[in-house]
Phi, psi and omega in degrees: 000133168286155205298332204269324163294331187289328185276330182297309170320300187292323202283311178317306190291312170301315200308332187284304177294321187281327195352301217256016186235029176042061169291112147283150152084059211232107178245157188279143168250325213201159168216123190213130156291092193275133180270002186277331184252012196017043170252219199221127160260104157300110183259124150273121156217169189205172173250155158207161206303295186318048164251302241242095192303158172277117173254194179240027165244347165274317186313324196274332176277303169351291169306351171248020163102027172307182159193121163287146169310136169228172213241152211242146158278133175257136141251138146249164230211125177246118165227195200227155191285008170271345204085011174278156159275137151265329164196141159238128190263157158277135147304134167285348150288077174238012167280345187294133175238128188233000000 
């Protein structure tokens, strides 16, 4: 499996494990190759609304075509070179806001 299929996989897999918690914004950070397992670790992030509070000073810039920051989730999505998922981890940085 290629680094570009793999990366296709981790993402097909949050989107799946998350369905129902109405995940945005869900982008690639890092790609790293273990060489011990020839698979893949991916870090994945995305928003999901409960990260991020709502105040009423983001609603009134929103309404004005503003855009809030919004807080982002970190995984890393282990996947193996047959294409199975082995695992998703949190990363400790999953407080970071970008």
């Amino acid at each position: 499996m290629d680094m570009k299929e793999a990366i296709a996989k981790a993402k097909t897999y949050v989107l799946d494990v998350y369905a129902d918690e109405g995940v945005t914004n869900l982008g690639l950070e890092e790609v790293e190759r273990e060489p011990s397992t020839g698979g893949w670790a991916i870090t994945l992030a995305f928003s999901r609304p409960w990260n991020t509070p709502r105040t009423r000073a983001q609603e009134v810039l929103e309404s004005l075509g503003g855009v809030s920051s919004l807080k982002r989730s970190y995984k890393v999505v282990t996947v193996a070179d047959d294409g199975s998922v082995l695992s998703m981890k949190r990363r400790a940085s999953a407080d970071v806001v970008e």
